[in-house]
N, C-alpha and C positions, 0 to 999 in steps of 0.2 A: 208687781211693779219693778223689782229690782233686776226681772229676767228683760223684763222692755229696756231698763237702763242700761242692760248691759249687751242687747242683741245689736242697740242702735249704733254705737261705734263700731262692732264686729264687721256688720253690713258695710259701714261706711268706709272700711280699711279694704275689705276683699273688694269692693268696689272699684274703688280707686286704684287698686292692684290689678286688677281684673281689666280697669279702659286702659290704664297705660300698657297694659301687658296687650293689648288688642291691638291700642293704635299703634307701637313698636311694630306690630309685625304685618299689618297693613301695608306703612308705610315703607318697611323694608319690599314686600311684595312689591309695590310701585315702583319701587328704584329697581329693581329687578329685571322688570318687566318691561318697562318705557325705555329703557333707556341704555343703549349698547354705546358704544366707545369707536371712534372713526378707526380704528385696529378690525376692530368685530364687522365692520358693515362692510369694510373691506375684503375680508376673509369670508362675509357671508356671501359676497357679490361673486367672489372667485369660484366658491364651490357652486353658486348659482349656475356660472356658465360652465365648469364640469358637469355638471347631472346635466345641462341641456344637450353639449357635445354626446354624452354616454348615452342621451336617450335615442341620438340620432345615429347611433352604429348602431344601437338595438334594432332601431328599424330598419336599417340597412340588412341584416344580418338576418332578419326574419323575413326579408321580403327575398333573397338569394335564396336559404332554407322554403319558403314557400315555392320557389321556380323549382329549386331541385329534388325537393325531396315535399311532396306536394301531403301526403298525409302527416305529417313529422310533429303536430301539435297534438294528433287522434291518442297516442299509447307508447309510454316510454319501451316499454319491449318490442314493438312492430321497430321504435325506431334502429336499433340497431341491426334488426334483420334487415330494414329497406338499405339502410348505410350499407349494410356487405353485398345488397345484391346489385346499386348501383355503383359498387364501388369505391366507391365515397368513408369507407371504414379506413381512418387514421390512427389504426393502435400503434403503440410505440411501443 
């Protein structure tokens, strides 16, 4: 009996330790999570339109590479042979 009297506070302290320790970091997750700052959604909207600008040289850049140099995605080593034999080798 005096092991039950003394488990029952034990439980009730880690307990009570254990939700506030839970819901602290919940709640900090949420604030984390939800909610950016009009600095952030600015900055996020800016990089937004860089990667779209950058995806479309990529495509530009690969559809010229596709006209001139038509196997150039097949084998990194063909590619620089193909480059020297159309010419197209820009060593510096």
């Amino acid at each position: 009996m005096s092991e039950l009297a003394l488990m029952i506070p034990i439980v009730a302290i880690v307990g009570g330790i254990g939700a506030g320790m839970l819901k602290s970091h919940y709640k900090h997750k949420e604030k984390m999570m939800g909610h950016m700052s009009v600095d952030q959604m600015a900055e996020l909207e800016q990089m937004s339109k860089v990667a779209d600008i950058l995806d479309q040289r990529v495509n530009v850049l690969e559809r010229i590479l596709d006209d001139e140099v038509p196997n150039w995605r097949d084998n990194p080593a063909n590619r620089n042979q193909s480059a020297r034999e159309t010419g197209h080798d820009k060593t510096i």
